[in-house]
C-alpha positions, -999 to +999 in steps of 0.1 A: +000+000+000+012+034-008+009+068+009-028+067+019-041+101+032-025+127+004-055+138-006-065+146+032-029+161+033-035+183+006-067+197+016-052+205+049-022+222+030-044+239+014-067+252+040-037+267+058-025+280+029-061+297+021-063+310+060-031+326+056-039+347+027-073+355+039-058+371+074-032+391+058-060+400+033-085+413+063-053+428+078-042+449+049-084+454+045-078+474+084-096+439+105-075+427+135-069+390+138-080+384+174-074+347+169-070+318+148-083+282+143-111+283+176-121+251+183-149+241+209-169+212+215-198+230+192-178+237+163-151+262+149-141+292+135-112+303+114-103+337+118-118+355+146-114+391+141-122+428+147-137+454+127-139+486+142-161+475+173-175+444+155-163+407+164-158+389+132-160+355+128-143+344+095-151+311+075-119+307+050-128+285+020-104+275-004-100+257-041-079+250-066-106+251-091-142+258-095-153+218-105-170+216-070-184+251-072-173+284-061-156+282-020-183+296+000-211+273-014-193+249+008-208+271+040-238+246+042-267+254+067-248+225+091-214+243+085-235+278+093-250+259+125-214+246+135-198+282+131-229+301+155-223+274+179-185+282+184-191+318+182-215+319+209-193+298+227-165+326+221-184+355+226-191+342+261-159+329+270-144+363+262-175+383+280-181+397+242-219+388+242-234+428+240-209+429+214-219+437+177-210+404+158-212+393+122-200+365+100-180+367+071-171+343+042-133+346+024-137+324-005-101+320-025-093+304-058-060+291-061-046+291-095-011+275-098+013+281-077+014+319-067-020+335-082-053+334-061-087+353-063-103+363-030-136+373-025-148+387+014-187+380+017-194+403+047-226+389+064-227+359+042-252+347+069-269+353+099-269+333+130-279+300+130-287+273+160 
């Protein structure tokens, strides 16, 4: 048997890859990166952020091409539940909950090895639980 899990090696790569360029995209765009990768028994969220006085909570979805579909068409209703959960979760772990919050989609498209097309979907959805 050979290798095994490349293809699950190669998303991850890729995911990271995509995060990256979406924080120093919402960095140059004037958005703090509060925190990355928030994990909690609910769900998770990428890129936790803040925009002006606004908690931002940052799905990052990446391809290489557009045979599945553009990214954020991969933010299902589940995925939107999963992403409320953990920012609800973060919001009151941090004492954040009067806060102003929103959620955001970065979709990038990869092409080769250097090029990519982001698009930031501000309020791509509303809460969901």
């Amino acid at each position: 048997m050979t290798g095994g899990n490349s293809q699950g090696h190669q998303n991850a790569s890729l995911g990271s890859r995509g995060e990256e360029l979406a924080a120093s995209f919402l960095e140059r765009s004037g958005i703090k990166i509060i925190e990355r990768n928030f994990r909690c028994k609910g769900g998770e969220v990428d890129i936790v952020a803040k925009d002006g006085n606004t908690i931002v909570f940052v799905e990052v979805k990446s391809r290489k091409s557009l045979a599945y579909g553009v990214p954020q068409e991969a933010v299902t209703p589940f995925k939107q539940r999963q992403i409320s959960k953990a920012a609800l979760t973060w919001l009151a772990k941090h004492k954040k909950t009067d806060s102003p919050a929103r959620f955001d989609v970065i979709a990038i498209l990869l092409d080769g090895s250097y090029s990519h097309k982001i698009e930031h979907i501000k309020n791509a959805f509303d809460l969901a639980y």
